[in-house]
C-alpha positions, 0 to 999 in steps of 0.5 A, a space after each residue: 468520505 463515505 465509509 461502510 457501516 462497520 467502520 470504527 476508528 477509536 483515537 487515543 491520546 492528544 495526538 489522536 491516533 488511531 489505535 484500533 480500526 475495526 473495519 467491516 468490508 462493505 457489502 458486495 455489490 452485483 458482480 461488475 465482472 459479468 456480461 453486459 456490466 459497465 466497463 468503467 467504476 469511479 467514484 464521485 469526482 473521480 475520472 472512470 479508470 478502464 478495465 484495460 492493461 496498460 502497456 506494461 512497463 519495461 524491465 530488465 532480467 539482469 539484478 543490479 547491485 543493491 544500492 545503499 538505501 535512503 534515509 527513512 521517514 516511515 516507522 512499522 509496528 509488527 506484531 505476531 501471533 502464530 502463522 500469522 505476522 500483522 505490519 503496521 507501516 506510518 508514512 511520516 507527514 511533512 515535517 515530521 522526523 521518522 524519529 519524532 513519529 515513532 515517539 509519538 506512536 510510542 507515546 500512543 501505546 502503539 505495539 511492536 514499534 521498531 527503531 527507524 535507525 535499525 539496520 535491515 537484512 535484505 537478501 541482494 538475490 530476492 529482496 531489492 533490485 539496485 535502489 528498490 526493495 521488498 517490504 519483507 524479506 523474504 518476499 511475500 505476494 498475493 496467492 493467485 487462486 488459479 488466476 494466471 496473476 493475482 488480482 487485486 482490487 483496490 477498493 476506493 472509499 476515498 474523497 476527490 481529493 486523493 487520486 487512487 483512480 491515478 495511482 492504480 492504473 500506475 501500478 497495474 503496469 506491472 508484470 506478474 499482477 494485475 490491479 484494479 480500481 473499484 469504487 466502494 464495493 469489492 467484486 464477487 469474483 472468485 480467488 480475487 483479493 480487495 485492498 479497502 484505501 480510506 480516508 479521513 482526519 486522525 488528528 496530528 498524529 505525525 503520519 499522512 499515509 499507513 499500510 496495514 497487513 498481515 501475512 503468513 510466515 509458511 505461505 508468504 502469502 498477504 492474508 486476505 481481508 487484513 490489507 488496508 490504506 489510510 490517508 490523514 486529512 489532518 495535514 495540509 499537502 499538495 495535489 502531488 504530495 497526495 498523488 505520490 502518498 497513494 502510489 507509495 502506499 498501494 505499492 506496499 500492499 502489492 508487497 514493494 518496500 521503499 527505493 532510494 531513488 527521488 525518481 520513485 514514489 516509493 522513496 521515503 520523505 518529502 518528494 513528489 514523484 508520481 510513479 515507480 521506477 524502472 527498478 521497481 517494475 523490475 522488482 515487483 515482476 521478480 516477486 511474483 515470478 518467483 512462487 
């Protein structure tokens, strides 16, 4: 894994969780935008991913009822302070209970934690469509920055072994925002958003994927530069395991929450799909068509 210099990760108790991450942003590099740049990025081991919109992925205009949602295996921790609402989202690792990861966040000293087995409001008009929900309710999205669509950088520090270069072109399917990969350097474009995904061993700390962000409550607006995934190395998955941990998780930093459909990858727990539903594609369309 290559990391930036400012990378810090401090692990705390027996279970080697990672309480703080201070996280510099790598320094940019000649913007891969201008005339005359290559028109491929990958990293070591990874494939190329093209600077080409995929065909976009069908969706439909008419909301389906919200179906009754799955059982969880992730755990958040909210935190706020001011305008400003920072969410720490712990995807469980295989075997491991939403119930037994949030004691073990709880043990670490982890902030804010909320109970898995909690009810949540979701508004039936904004926040899901059918077995797809946002991760907030109400929605919150990137700003655009005068672009016709947010554009987002998923920014890759990762070892071959996790499939980001798969995941994003995925995601970039989408209606209403654009999603790029880049490896190790964020562009210098203007108004443009970077999402930094690491990887790394953090020990047996109960999760193998977590999101963090913040967002500000007026806006709704993600907060530029408090948008990050982690992976854990300290747990043994497969090659699908590890491709649907990287759709589910870069699909919360677009601002998607969890679907109860085995057929998505951002169902909670132990499957393996590799790609968003067709209500997921319906739902991320409807968030940032809405401000």
């Amino acid at each position: 894994m290559r990391k930036s210099a400012g990378l810090a990760a401090t692990i705390a108790g027996g279970v080697g969780l990672v309480l703080s991450l201070a996280v510099g942003i790598p320094a940019a590099s000649a913007d891969p935008l201008t005339p005359g740049a290559p028109a491929t990025t990958a990293g070591p081991g990874k494939p190329a991913v093209p600077d080409v919109k995929p065909p976009l992925a069908p969706t439909s205009t008419v909301r389906p009822e919200a179906e009754p949602a799955g059982g969880e295996a992730e755990v958040t921790s909210v935190t706020t302070s001011g305008d400003i609402t920072r969410v720490k989202v712990f995807q469980a690792a295989p075997g491991v209970t939403a119930k037994q990861l949030h004691a073990r966040l709880k043990k670490a000293g982890v902030a804010g934690l909320r109970d898995p087995g909690a009810p949540r409001t979701m508004s039936i008009n904004t926040c899901t469509w059918g077995n797809a929900t946002t991760i907030q309710c109400p929605q919150i999205h990137w700003a655009r920055n005068g672009h016709n669509h947010p554009q987002i950088y998923f920014t890759d520090h990762t070892s071959s072994a996790w499939p980001v270069t798969a995941a994003v072109p995925v995601w970039n399917e989408a209606q209403g925002v654009d999603s790029w990969y880049r490896w190790a350097n964020c562009p210098t474009t203007s108004g443009i958003h970077c999402v930094h995904v690491y990887n790394d061993s953090f020990g047996t700390t109960g999760w193998v994927g977590q999101t963090d962000y913040s967002y500000n409550t007026s806006s709704r607006n993600f907060v530029d530069g408090s948008v990050w995934v982690w992976f854990n190395d300290s747990y043994s998955t497969s090659a699908a395991r590890k491709r649907k941990t990287a759709c589910h998780e870069l699909g919360h930093a677009l601002g998607m929450g969890h679907n109860s459909s085995t057929g998505s990858c951002l169902v909670s727990g132990d499957y393996t799909p590799s790609r968003p539903n067709a209500n997921d594609f319906s739902l991320i369309r409807d968030i940032y068509a809405s401000f």
